[in-house]
C-alpha beads as a LAMMPS data file, in Angstrom:
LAMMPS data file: protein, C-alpha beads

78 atoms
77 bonds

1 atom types
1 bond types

-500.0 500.0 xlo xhi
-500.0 500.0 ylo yhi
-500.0 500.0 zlo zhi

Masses

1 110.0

Atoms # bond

1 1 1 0.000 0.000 0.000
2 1 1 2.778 2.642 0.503
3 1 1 4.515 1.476 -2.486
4 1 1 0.795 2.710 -4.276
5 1 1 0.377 5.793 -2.204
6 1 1 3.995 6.744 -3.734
7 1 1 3.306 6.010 -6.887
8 1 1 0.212 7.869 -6.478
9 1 1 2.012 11.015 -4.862
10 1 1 4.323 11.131 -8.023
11 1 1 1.607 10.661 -10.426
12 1 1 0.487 14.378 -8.575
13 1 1 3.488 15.800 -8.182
14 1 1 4.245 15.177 -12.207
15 1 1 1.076 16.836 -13.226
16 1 1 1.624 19.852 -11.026
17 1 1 4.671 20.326 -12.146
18 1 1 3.065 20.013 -15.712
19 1 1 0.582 22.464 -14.983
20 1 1 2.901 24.786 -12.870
21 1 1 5.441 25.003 -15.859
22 1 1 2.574 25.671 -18.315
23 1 1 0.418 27.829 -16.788
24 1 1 2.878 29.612 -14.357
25 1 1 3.152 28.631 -10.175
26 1 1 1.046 31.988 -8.892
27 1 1 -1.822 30.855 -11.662
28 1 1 -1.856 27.747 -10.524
29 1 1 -1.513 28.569 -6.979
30 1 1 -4.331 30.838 -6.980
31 1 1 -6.666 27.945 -9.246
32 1 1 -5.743 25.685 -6.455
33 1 1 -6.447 28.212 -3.410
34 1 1 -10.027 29.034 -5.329
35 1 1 -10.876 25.382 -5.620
36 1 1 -10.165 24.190 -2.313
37 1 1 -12.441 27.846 -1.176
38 1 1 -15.309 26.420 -3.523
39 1 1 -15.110 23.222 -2.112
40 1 1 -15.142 24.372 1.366
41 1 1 -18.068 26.851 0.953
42 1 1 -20.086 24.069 -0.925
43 1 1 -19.485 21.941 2.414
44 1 1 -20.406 24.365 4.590
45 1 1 -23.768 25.068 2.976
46 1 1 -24.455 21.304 2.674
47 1 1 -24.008 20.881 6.658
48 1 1 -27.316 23.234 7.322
49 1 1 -29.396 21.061 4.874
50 1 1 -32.042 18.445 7.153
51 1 1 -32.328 14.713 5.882
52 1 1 -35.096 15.169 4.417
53 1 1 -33.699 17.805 1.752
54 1 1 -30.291 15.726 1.804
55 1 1 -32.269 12.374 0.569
56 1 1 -34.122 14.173 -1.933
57 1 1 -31.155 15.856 -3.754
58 1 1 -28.784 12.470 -3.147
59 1 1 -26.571 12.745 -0.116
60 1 1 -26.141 10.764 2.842
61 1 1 -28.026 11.333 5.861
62 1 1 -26.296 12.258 8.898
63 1 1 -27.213 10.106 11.911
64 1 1 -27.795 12.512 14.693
65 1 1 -25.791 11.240 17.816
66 1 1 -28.006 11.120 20.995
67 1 1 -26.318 13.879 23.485
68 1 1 -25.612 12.745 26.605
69 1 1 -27.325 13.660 29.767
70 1 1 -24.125 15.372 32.120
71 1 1 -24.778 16.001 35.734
72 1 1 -22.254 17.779 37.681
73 1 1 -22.897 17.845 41.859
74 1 1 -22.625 21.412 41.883
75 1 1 -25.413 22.148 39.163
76 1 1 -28.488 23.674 40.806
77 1 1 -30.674 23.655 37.787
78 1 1 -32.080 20.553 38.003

Bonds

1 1 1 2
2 1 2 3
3 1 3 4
4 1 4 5
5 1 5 6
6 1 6 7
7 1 7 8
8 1 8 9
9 1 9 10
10 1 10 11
11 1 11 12
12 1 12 13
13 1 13 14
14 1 14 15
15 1 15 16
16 1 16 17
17 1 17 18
18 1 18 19
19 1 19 20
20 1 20 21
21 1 21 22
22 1 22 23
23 1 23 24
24 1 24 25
25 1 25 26
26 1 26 27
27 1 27 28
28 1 28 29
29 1 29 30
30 1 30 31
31 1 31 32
32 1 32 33
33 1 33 34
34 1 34 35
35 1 35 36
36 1 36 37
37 1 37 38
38 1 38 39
39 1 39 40
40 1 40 41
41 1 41 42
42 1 42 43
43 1 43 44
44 1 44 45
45 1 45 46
46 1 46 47
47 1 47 48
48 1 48 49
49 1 49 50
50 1 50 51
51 1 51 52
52 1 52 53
53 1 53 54
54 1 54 55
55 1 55 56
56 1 56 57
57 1 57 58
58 1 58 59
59 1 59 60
60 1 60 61
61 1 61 62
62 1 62 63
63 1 63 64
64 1 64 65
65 1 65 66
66 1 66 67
67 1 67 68
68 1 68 69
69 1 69 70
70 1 70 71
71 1 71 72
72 1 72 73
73 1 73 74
74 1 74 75
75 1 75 76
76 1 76 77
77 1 77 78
């Protein structure tokens, strides 16, 4: 598997360094930066959907973890 993940890794580094030489690094730089900003704003508008709206457009649903009841001595609010 790490002989893969190398192969892999050189596979990437190759074509950046295609794409760096063509295109220039601070284009490419600044393609990469905006994708990985696109991606993260697309992720981060996904999150608010319910599972209702996430089943009808394809995602996964996101099992909601049951929060745990925490008692401290010292809490007067019960």
């Amino acid at each position: 598997m790490f002989e893969l993940q190398l192969k892999d890794a050189g596979e990437l580094s190759l074509a950046l360094d295609r794409i760096s030489r063509r295109f220039g690094f601070w284009t490419t730089l600044r393609a990469l930066m905006a994708a990985e900003r696109k991606r993260r704003r697309e992720r981060r508008e996904l999150a608010y959907l319910d599972n209702r709206t996430r089943q009808d457009i394809g995602l996964p649903v996101i099992e909601v973890q049951p929060q745990i009841l925490w008692l401290h001595r010292w809490d007067g609010r019960l």
